[in-house]
C-alpha positions as CSV (number, residue, x, y, z in Angstrom):
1,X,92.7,113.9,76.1
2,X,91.6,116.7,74.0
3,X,95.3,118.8,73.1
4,X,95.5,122.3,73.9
5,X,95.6,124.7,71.1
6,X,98.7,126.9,70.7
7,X,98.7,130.7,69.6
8,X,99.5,130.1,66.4
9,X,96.7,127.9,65.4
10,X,94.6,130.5,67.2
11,X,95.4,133.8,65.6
12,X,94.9,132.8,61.8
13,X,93.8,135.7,60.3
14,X,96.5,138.3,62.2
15,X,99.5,137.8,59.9
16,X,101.0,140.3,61.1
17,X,101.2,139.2,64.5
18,X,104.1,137.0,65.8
19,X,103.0,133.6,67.5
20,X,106.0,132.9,69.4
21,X,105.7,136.5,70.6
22,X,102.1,136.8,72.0
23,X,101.5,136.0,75.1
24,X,98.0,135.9,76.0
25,X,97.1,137.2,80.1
26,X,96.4,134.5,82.5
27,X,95.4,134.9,86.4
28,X,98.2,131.7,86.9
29,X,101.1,134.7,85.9
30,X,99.9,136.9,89.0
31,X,100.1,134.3,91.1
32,X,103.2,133.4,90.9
33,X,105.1,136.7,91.7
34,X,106.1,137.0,95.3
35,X,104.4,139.3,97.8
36,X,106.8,142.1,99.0
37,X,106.4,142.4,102.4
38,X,108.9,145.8,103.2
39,X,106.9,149.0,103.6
40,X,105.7,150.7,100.5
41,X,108.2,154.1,99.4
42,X,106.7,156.5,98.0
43,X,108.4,160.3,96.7
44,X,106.3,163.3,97.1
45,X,106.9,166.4,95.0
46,X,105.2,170.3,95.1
47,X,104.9,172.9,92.8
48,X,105.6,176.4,94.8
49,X,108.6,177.9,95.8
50,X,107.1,180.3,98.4
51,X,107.9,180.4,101.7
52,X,104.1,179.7,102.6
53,X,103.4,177.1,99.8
54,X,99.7,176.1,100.4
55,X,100.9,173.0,97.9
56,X,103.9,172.0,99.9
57,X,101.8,172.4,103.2
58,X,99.2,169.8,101.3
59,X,101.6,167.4,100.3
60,X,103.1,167.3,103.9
61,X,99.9,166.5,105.2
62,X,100.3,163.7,102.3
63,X,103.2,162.7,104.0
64,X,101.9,162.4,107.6
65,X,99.1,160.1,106.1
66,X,101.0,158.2,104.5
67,X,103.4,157.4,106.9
68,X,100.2,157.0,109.5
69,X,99.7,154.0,106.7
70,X,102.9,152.4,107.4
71,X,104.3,153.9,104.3
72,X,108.2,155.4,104.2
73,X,108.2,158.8,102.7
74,X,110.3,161.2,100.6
75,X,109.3,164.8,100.3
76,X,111.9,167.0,97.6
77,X,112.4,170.2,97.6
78,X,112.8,172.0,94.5
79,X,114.2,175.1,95.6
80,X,118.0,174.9,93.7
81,X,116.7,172.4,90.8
82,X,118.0,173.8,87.9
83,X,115.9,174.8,84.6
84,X,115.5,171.5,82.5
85,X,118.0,171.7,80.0
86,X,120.0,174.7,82.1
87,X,122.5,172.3,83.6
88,X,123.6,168.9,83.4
89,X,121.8,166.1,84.6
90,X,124.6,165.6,87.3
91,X,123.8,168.4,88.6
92,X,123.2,167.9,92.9
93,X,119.4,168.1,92.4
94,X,119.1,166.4,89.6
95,X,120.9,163.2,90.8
96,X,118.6,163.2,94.2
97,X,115.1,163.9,92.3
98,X,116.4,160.7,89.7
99,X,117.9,158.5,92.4
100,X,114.1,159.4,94.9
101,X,112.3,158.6,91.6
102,X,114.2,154.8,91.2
103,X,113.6,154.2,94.5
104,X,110.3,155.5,95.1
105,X,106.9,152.7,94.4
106,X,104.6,155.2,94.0
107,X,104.6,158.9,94.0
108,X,102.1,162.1,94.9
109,X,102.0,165.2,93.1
110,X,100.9,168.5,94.2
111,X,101.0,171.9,92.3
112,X,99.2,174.7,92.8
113,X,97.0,176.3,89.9
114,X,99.0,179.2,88.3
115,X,96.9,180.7,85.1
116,X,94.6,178.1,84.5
117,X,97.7,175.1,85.1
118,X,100.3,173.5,86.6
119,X,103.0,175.6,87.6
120,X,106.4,175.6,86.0
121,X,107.9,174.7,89.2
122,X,105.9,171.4,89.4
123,X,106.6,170.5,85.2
124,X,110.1,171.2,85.6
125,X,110.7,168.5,88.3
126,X,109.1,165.8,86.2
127,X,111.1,167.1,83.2
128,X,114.0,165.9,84.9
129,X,112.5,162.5,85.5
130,X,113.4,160.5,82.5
131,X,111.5,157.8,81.0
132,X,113.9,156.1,80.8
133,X,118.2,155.5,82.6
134,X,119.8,152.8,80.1
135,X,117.6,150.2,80.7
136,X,116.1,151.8,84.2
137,X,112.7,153.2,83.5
138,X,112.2,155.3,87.1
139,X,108.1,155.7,86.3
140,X,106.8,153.0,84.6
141,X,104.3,150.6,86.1
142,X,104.9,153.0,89.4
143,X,101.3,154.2,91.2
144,X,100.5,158.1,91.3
145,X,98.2,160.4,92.9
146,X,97.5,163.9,91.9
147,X,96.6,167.5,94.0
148,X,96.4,170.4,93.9
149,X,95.8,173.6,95.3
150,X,93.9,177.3,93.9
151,X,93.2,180.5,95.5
152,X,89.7,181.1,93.9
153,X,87.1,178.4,93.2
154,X,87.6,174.7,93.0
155,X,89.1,173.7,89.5
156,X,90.8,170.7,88.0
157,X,93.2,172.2,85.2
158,X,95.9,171.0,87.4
159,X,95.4,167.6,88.0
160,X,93.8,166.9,84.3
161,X,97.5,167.9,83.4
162,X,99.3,165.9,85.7
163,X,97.5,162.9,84.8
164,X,98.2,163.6,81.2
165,X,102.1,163.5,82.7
166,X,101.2,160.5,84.9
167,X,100.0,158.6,81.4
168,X,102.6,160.0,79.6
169,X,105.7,158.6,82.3
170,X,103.5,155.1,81.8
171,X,102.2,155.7,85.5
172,X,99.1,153.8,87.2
173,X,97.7,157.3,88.3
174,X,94.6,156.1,90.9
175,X,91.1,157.2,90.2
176,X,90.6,159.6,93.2
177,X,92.2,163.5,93.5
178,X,92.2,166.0,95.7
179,X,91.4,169.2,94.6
180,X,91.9,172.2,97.5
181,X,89.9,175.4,97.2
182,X,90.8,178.5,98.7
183,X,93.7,177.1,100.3
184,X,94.7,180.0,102.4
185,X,91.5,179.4,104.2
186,X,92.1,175.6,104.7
187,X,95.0,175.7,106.6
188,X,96.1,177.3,110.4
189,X,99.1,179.4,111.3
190,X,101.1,176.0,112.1
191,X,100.4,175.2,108.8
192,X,98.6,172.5,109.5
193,X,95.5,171.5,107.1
194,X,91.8,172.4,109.3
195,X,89.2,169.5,109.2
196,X,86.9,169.4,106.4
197,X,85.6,167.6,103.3
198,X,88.9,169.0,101.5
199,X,91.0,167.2,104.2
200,X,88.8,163.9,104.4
201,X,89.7,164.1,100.4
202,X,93.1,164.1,100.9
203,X,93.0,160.9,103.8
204,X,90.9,158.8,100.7
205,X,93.4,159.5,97.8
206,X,96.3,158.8,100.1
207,X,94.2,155.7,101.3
208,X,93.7,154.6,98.0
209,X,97.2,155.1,96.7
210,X,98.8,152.7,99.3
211,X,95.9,149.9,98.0
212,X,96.8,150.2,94.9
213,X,100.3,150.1,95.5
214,X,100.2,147.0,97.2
215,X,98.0,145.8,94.8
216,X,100.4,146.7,91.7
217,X,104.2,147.0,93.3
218,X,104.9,143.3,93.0
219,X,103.5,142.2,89.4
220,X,103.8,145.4,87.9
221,X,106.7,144.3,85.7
222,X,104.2,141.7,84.2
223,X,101.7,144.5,83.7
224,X,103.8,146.9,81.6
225,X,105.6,144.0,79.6
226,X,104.5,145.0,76.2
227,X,104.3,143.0,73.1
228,X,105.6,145.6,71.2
229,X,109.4,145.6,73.3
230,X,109.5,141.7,73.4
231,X,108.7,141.8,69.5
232,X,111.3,144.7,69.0
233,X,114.0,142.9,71.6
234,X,113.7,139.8,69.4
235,X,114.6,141.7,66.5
236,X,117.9,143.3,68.2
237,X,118.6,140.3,69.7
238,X,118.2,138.5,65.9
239,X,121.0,141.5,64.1
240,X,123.4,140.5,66.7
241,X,123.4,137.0,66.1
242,X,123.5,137.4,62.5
243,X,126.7,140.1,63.6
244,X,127.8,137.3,64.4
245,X,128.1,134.8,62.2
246,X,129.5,137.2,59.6
């Protein structure tokens, strides 16, 4: 029986690698996660406070597809979130947008384009998002999908930045967007979003989000375990011992 080679013996020229550390992907580690089989949460934010906000009125029709999807959904409002930085994080509005964030599997956001970017509404909210609550990370390995909304021409300095964010808060930010033109002329006086190409958009992101959440939810603490952390946890865990036996 020919003996199965172990790390070590196959990573001879990477000193600087730790054997015991690396643990090389395998198909057999999916496999043995368990398949959730609640309905998948997700936390929708917006990045206007106006009383017509053509990016809240998106991101409600978000919701309604969603939950058409079998999804559970949480929209927040930002009007009352303080100024990152301008109160403490137990502020009210703080604690709801952090404790929505924990709970939440995946999450959509929608700003509206305000001078060629996202608006300061929509950057504030995930400023208050942390990457990380003691040992909580509220973001990571979480799904995201990105909109938004501009009065002139279609564009996509909004979502370009908001997947910078999504990357940034370690985020699996899907492939498709929805980018709205011209929103005033996209939706009717109930607010409701008018059939089109934009609105077919909006039912394939949403589509797509709650396949790759499914996909993700369950082994996504396998995908963002790093070899970095477990290399840096051994070292912490190491000093204590030694603390120890002083």
């Amino acid at each position: 029986m020919t003996r199965k080679a172990g790390v070590s013996q196959l990573l001879p020229d990477l000193p600087n690698v730790a054997p015991d550390l690396l643990q090389p992907p395998h198909n057999a580690r999916f496999a043995q996660v368990a398949t959730s089989t609640h309905a998948p949460r997700f936390l929708l934010l917006y990045g206007s406070l106006r009383e017509r906000s053509f990016s809240k009125l998106l991101t409600l029709e978000a919701q309604r597809l969603l939950m058409a999807m079998g999804a559970e959904t949480r929209v927040f409002d930002p009007h009352g979130l303080p100024l990152p930085d301008a109160a403490p994080a137990t502020h009210p509005k703080v604690n709801e947008l952090r404790e929505w964030a924990e709970w939440s599997e995946g999450m959509v956001w929608c700003s509206p384009e305000r001078h060629g970017a996202m608006t300061g509404i929509m950057k504030a909210q995930i400023d208050w998002i942390p990457l990380s609550i003691g040992s909580v990370r509220p973001t990571q390995g979480k799904t995201l999908a990105v909109m938004e909304v501009s009065g002139g021409s279609q564009s996509f300095n909004a979502v370009n930045q908001l997947r910078i964010l999504g990357r940034w808060m370690r985020m699996i930010t899907i492939p498709n967007q929805s980018s709205v033109a011209k929103a005033f002329l996209e939706f009717d006086d109930a607010g409701r979003m008018k059939p089109s190409s934009f609105y077919e958009r909006v039912v394939d992101v949403m589509e797509e989000l709650v396949k790759f959440t499914l996909l993700t939810r369950d082994v996504a603490p396998y995908l963002v375990d790093r070899y970095s952390e477990r290399r840096e946890s051994a070292e912490e865990l190491s000093k204590r011992v030694n603390l120890r036996s002083l």
